[in-house]
C-alpha positions as a Markdown table, in Angstrom:
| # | Residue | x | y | z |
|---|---|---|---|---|
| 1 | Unk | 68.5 | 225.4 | 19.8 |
| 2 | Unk | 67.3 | 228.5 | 18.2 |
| 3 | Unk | 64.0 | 228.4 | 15.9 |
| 4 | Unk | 65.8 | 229.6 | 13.3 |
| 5 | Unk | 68.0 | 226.5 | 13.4 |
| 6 | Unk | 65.1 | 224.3 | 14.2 |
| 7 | Unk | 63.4 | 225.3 | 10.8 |
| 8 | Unk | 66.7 | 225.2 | 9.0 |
| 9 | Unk | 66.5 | 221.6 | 10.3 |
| 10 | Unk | 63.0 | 220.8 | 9.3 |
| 11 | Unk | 63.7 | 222.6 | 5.6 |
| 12 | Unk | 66.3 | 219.8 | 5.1 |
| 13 | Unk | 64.4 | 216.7 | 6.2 |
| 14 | Unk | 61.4 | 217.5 | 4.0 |
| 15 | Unk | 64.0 | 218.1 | 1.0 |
| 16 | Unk | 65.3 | 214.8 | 1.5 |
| 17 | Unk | 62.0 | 212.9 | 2.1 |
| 18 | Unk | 60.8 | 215.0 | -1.0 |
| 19 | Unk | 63.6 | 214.0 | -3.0 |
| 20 | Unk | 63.6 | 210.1 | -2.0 |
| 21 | Unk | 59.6 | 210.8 | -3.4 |
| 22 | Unk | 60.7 | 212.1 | -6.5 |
| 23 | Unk | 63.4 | 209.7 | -7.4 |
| 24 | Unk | 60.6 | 206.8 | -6.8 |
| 25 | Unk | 58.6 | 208.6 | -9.0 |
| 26 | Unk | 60.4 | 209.7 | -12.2 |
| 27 | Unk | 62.8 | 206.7 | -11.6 |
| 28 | Unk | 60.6 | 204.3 | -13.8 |
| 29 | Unk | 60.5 | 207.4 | -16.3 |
| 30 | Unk | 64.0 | 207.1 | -16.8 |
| 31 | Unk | 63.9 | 203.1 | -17.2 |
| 32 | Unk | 61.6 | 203.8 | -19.7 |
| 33 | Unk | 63.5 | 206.1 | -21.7 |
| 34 | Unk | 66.9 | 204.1 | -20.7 |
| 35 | Unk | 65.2 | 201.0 | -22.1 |
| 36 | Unk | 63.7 | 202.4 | -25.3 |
| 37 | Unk | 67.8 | 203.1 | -26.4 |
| 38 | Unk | 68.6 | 199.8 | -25.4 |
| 39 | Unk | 69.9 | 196.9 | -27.0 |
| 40 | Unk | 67.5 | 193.4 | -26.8 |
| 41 | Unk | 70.8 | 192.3 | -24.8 |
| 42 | Unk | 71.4 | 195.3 | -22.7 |
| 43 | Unk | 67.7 | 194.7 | -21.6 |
| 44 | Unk | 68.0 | 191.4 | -20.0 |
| 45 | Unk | 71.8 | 192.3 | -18.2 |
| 46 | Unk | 72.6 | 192.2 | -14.7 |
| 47 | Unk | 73.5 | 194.0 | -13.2 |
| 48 | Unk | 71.0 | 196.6 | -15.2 |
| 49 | Unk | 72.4 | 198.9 | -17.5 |
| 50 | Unk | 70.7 | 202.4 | -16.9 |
| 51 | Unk | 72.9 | 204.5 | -19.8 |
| 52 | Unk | 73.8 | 201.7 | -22.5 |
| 53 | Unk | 77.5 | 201.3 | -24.3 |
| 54 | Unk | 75.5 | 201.6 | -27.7 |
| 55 | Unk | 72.9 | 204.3 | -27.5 |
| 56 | Unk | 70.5 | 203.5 | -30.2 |
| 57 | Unk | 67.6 | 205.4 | -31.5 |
| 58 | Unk | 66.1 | 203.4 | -33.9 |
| 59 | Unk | 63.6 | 202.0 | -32.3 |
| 60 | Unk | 61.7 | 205.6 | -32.0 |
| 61 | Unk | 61.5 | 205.4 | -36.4 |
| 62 | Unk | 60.9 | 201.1 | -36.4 |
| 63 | Unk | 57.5 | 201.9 | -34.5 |
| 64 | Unk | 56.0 | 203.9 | -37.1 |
| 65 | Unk | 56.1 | 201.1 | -39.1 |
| 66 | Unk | 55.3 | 198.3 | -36.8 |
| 67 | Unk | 51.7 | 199.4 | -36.2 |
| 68 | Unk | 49.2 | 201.8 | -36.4 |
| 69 | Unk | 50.7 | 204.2 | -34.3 |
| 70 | Unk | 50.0 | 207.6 | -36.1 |
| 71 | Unk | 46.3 | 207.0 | -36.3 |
| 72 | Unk | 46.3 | 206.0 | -32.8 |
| 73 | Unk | 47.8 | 209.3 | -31.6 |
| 74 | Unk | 45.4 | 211.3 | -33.8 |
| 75 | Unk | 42.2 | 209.5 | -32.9 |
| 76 | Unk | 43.4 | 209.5 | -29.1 |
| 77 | Unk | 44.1 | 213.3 | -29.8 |
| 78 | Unk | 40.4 | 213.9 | -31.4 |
| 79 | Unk | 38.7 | 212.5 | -28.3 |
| 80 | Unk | 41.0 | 213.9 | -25.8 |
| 81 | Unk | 40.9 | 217.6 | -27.2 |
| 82 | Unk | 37.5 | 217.6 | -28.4 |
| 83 | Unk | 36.1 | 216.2 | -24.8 |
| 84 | Unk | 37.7 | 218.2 | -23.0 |
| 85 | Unk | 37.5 | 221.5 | -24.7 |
| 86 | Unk | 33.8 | 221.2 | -24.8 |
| 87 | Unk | 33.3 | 219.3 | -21.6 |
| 88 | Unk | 35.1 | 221.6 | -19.8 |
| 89 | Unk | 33.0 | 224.5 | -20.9 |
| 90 | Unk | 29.8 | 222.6 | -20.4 |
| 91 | Unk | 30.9 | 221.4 | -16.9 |
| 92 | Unk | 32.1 | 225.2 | -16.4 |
| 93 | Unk | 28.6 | 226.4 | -16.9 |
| 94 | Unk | 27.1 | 223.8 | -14.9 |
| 95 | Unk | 29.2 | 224.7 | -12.1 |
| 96 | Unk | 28.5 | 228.4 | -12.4 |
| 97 | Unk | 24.8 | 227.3 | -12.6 |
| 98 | Unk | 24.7 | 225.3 | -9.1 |
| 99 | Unk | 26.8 | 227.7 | -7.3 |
| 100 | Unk | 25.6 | 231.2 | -8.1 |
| 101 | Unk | 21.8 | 230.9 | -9.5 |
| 102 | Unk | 18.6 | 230.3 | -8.1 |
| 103 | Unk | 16.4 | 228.1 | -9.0 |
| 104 | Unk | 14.1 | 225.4 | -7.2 |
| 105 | Unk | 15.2 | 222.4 | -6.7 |
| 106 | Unk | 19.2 | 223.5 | -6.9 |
| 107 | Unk | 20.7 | 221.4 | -4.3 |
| 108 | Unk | 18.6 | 218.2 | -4.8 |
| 109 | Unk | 19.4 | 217.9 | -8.8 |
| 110 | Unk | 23.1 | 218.4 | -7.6 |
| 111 | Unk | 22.7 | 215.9 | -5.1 |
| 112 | Unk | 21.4 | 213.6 | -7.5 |
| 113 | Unk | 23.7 | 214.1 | -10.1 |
| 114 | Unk | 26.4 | 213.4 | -7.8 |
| 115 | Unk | 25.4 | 210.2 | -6.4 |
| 116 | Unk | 25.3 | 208.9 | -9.7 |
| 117 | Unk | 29.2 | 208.7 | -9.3 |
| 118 | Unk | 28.4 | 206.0 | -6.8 |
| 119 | Unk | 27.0 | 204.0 | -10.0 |
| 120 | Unk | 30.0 | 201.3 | -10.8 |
| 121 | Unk | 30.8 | 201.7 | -14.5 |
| 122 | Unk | 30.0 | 197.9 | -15.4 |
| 123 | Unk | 26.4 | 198.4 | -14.1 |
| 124 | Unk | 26.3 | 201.1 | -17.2 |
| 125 | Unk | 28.8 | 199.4 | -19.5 |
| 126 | Unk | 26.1 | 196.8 | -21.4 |
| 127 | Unk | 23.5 | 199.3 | -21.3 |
| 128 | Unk | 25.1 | 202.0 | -23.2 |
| 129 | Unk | 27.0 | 199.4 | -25.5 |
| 130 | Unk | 23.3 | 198.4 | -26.3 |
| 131 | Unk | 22.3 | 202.1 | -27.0 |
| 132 | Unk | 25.1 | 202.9 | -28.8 |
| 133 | Unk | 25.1 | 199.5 | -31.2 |
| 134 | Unk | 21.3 | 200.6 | -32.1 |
| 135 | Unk | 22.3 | 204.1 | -33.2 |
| 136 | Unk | 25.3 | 202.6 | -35.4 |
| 137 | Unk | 27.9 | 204.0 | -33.7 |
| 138 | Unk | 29.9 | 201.1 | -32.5 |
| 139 | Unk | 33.7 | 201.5 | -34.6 |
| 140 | Unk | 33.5 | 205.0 | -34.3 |
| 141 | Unk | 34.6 | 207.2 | -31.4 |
| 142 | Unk | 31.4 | 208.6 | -31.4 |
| 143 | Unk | 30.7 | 207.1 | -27.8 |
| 144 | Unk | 34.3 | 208.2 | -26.8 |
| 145 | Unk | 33.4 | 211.5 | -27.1 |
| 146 | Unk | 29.2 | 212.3 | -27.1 |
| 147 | Unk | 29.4 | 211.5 | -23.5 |
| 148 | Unk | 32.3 | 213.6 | -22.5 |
| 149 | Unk | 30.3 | 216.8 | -24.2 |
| 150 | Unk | 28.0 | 217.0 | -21.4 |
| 151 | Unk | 30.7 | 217.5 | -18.8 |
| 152 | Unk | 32.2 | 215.8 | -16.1 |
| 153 | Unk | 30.9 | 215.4 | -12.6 |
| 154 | Unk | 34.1 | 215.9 | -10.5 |
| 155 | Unk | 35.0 | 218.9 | -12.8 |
| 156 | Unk | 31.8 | 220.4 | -11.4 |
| 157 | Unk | 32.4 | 219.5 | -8.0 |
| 158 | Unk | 35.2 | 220.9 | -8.0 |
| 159 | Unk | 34.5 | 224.3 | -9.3 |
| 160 | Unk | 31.1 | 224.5 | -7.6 |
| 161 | Unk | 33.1 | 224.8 | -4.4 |
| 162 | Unk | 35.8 | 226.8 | -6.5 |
| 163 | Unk | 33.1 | 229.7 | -7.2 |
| 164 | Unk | 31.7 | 229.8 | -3.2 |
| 165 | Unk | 34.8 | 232.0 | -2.8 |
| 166 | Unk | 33.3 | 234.1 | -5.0 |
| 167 | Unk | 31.5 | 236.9 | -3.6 |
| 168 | Unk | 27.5 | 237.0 | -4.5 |
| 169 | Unk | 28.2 | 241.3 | -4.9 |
| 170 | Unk | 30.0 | 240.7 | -8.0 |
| 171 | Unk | 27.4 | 238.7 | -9.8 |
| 172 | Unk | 24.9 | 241.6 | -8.5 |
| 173 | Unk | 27.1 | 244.1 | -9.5 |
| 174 | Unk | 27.0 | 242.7 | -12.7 |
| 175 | Unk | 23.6 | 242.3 | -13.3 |
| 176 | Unk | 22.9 | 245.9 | -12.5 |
| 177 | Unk | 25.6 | 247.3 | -14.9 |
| 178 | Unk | 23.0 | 245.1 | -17.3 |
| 179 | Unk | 24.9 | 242.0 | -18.0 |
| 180 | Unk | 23.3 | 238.6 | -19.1 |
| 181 | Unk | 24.1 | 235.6 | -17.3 |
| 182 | Unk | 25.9 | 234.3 | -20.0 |
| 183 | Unk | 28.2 | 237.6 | -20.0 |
| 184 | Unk | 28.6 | 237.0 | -16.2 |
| 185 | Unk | 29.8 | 233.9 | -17.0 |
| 186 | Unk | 32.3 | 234.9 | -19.5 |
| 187 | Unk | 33.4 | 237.9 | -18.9 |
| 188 | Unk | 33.8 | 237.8 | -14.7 |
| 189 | Unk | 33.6 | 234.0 | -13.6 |
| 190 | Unk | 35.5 | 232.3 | -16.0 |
| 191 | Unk | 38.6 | 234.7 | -16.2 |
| 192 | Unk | 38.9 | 234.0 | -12.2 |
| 193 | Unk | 38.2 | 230.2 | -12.0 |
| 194 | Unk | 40.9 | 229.4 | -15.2 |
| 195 | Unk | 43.4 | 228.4 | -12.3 |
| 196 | Unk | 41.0 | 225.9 | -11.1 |
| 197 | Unk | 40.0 | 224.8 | -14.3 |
| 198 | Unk | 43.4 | 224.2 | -16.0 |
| 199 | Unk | 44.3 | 221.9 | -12.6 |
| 200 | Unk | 40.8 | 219.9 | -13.4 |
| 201 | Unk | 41.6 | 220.1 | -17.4 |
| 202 | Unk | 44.7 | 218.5 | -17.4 |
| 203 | Unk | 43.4 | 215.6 | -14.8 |
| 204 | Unk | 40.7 | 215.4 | -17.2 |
| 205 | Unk | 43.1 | 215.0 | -20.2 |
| 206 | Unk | 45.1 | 212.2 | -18.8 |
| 207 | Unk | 42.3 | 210.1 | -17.6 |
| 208 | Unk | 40.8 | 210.6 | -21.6 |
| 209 | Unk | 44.0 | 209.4 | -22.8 |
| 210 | Unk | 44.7 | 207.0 | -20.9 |
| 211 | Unk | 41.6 | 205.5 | -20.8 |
| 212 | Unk | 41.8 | 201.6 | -22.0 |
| 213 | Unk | 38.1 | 200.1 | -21.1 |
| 214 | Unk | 36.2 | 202.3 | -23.0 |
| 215 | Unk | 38.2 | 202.5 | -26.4 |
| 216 | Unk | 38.6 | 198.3 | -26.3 |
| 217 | Unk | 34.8 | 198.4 | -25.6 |
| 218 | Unk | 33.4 | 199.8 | -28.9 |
| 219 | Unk | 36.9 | 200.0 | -31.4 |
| 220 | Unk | 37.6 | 197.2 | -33.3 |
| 221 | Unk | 39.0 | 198.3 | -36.6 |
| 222 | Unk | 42.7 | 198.8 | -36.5 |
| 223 | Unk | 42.1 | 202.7 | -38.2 |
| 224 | Unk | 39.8 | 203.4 | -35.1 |
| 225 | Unk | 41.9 | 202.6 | -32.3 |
| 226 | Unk | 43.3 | 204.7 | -30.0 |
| 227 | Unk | 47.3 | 205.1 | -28.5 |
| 228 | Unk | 46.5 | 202.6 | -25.4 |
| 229 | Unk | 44.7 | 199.8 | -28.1 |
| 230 | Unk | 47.9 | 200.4 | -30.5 |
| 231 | Unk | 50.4 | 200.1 | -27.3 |
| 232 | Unk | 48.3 | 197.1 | -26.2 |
| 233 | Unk | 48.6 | 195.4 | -29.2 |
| 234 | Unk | 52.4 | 196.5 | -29.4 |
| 235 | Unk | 52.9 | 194.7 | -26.1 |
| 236 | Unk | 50.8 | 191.6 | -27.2 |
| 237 | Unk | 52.8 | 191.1 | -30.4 |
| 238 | Unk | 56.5 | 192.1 | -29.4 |
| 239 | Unk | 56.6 | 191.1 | -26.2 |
| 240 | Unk | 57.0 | 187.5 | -27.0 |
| 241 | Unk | 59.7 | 188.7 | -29.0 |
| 242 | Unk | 61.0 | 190.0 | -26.1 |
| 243 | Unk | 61.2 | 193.4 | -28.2 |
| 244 | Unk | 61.1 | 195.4 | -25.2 |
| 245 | Unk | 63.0 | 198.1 | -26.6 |
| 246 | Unk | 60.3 | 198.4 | -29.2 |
| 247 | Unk | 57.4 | 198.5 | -26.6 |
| 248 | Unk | 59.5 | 201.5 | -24.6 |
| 249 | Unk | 60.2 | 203.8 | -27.6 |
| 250 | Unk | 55.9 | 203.4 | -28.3 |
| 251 | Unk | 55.4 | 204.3 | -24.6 |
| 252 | Unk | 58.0 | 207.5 | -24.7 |
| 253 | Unk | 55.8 | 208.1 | -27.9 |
| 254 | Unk | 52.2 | 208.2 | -26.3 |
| 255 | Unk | 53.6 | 209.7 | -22.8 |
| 256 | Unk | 54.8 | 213.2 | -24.5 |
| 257 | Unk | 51.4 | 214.9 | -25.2 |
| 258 | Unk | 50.7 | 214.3 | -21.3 |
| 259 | Unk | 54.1 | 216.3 | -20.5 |
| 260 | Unk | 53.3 | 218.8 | -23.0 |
| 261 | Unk | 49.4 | 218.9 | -21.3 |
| 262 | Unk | 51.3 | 219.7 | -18.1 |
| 263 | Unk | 54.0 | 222.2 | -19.0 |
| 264 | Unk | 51.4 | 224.4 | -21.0 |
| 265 | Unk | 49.1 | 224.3 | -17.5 |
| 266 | Unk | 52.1 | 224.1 | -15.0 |
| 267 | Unk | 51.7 | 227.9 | -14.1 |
| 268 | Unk | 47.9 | 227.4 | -13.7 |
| 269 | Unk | 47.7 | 224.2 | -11.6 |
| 270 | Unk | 50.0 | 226.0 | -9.1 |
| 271 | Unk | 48.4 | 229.2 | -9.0 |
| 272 | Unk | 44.7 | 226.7 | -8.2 |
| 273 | Unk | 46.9 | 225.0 | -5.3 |
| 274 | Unk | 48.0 | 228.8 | -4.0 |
| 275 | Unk | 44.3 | 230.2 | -4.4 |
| 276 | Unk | 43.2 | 227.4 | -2.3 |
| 277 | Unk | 45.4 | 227.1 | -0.1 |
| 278 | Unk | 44.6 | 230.8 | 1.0 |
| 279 | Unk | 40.8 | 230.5 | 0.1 |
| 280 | Unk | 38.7 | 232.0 | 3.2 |
């Protein structure tokens, strides 16, 4: 068998294991959606129904009515943005910090900052609800978001062994052409680690809004909650109903800022995956 029909071969059996992956994968996607233009009946039928007889969209204008759900999507949108635009820029600098200057004691704050990650979150989770009930801001998303401003340790990880790729001569060069570290920073490191940092933004977005524990932790007014509290309480109250259709069209509803996330980034997470794939 020539190579050429040997790779021919080996194309095909990754396409289908690769499709197989994909169907697993966006299969529940479409249940979703399929489910959310259901009827209560088609819901429950056997076999299942994936495209329904009666395609119904009414479900998608009930749930603004049923709940909350607008405030949820803009306070989920206020941490999620705000966090991550200025975490990302903190964690950014931090990065640039550990990789490229030198100061004593460097690798041992790093060190330390990373094995905090080894901390489980309960251990932390009285504590700061203590701090942040004396300060006043429990019912706000305050401690949502304060956190979050100070950057995030993976995102430094991450681009702290982004930026070793990065020759040392450019920063130098830099410095003799007169340039603040600051300037370095934004006008030569930044421009070549966006790749890296979209792919480490958008992770960073879905984890903020998705995150459950931390919203249920310090939100109790209905005004204050955030999309997973309002979906929560949408399953709590209409799935006795067996509403499911209801519960669907909300979930279609609070995944589309996370596709939107990714198509914007799409072009940068895979030019991060092609840069480090070649890297060295």
């Amino acid at each position: 068998m020539s190579e050429k029909k040997k790779n021919r071969i080996t194309d095909a059996v990754v396409f289908i294991f690769l499709s197989f992956g994909a169907i697993f994968m966006v299969a529940p996607l479409l249940w979703m959606f399929s489910t959310s233009i259901k009827t209560r009946e088609d819901v429950f039928a056997l076999p299942p129904v994936w495209i329904p007889d009666t395609i119904s969209f009414a479900k998608y204008s009930e749930i603004w009515s049923m709940g909350p759900l607008l405030s949820g999507i803009s306070n989920s949108l206020i941490v999620a943005v705000s966090v991550t635009v200025i975490g990302t820029f903190t964690s950014s600098l931090a990065a640039f910090a550990f990789s490229k200057l030198h100061f004593n004691g460097k690798n041992k704050i790093f060190m330390m900052l990373f094995a905090s990650v080894m901390i489980p979150y309960p251990v932390l989770m009285i504590p700061q609800f203590i701090m942040f009930s004396s300060v006043g801001w429990v019912d706000t998303l305050l401690p949502l978001i304060i956190p979050g401003f100070f950057g995030n340790i993976f995102m430094i990880f991450f681009l702290r062994q982004f930026l070793t790729s990065i020759p040392n001569s450019i920063i130098e060069a830099a410095k003799i052409d007169g340039c603040s570290y600051f300037q370095i920073f934004y006008k030569i490191i930044f421009p070549l680690i966006k790749p890296a940092v979209a792919a480490q933004l958008i992770l960073w977005f879905m984890g903020i809004w998705n995150d459950y524990l931390g919203p249920i932790l310090y939100l109790n007014s209905p005004e204050k909650q955030t999309l997973q509290l309002v979906i929560a309480n949408f399953n709590a109250s209409y799935a006795i109903q067996s509403d499911y259709p209801l519960i669907m069209a909300a979930s279609v509803v609070a995944l589309l800022p996370m596709l939107i996330v990714f198509i914007v980034f799409q072009k940068q997470i895979i030019e991060s995956i092609a840069i480090s794939g070649v890297k060295g």
